[in-house]
C-alpha positions as CSV (number, residue, x, y, z in Angstrom):
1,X,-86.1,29.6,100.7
2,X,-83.4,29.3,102.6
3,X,-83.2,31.6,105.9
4,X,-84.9,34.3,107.1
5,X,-86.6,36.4,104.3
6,X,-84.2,39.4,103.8
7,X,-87.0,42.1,103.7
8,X,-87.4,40.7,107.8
9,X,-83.3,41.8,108.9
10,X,-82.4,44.8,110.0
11,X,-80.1,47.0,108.3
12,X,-77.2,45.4,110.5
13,X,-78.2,42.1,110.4
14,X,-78.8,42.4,106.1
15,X,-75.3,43.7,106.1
16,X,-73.7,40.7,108.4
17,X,-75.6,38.6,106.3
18,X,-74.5,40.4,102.9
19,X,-70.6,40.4,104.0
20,X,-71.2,36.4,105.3
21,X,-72.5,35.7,101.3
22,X,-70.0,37.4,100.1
23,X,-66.9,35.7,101.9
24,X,-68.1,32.3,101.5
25,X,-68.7,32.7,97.4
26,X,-65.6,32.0,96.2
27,X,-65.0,28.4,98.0
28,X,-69.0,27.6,97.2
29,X,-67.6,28.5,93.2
30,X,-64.7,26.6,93.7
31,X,-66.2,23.3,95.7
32,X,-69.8,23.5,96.2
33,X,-72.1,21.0,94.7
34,X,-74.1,22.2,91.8
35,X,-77.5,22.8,94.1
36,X,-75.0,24.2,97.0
37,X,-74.3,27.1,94.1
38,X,-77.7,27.0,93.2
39,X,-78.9,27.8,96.8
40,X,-76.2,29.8,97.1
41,X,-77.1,32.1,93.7
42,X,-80.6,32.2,95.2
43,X,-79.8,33.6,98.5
44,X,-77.0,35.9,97.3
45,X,-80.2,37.8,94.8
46,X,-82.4,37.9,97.6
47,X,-79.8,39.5,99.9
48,X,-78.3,41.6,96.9
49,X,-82.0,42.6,95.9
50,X,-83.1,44.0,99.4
51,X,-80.2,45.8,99.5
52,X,-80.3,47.8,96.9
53,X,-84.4,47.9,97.2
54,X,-83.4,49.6,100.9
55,X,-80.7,52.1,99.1
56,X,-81.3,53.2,95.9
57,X,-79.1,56.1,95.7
58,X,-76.5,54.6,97.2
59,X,-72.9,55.8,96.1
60,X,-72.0,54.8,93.2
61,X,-67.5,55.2,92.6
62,X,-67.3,56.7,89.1
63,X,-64.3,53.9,88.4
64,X,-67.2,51.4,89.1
65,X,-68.8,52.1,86.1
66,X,-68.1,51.3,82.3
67,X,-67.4,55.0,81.5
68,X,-65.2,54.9,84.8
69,X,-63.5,51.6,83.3
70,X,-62.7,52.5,79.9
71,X,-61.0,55.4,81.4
72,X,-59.4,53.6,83.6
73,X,-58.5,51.5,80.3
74,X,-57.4,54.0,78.4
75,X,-54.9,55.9,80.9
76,X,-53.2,52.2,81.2
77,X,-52.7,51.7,77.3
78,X,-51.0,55.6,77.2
79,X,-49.1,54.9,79.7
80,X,-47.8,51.1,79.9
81,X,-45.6,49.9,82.3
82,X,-46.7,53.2,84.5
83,X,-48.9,51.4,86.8
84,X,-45.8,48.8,87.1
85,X,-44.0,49.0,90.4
């Protein structure tokens, strides 16, 4: 494994961590070798996983949800061109 094992960070330090991993996906997507994603896939579950392991009723936004998004969905096709602008 690469770096310290998640379950070891503080709250703060899991968040830095989780906001770092997050920033840094796209170009690793884009450019990375195939074992830079790899490592990168790996670290990003760890991270992700002790995260939600620590909050596990976190907040969830109904529009982050697939009832939320077919709604969401929906109200565009009624409506097209509304969202335009």
């Amino acid at each position: 494994m690469t770096g310290v094992d998640p379950s070891r960070l503080d709250d703060q330090q899991l968040m830095k961590e989780l906001e770092t991993i997050h920033r840094t996906r796209h170009d690793t997507l884009l450019y990375g070798s195939n074992d830079a994603l790899r490592a990168h896939n790996e670290r990003m579950a760890q991270l992700e996983g002790e995260y939600l392991r620590r909050n596990p009723r976190r907040v969830v936004a109904a529009g982050r949800t697939r009832e939320g998004a077919r709604e969401r969905n929906c109200a565009e096709t009624a409506t097209p061109g509304a969202a335009a602008g």
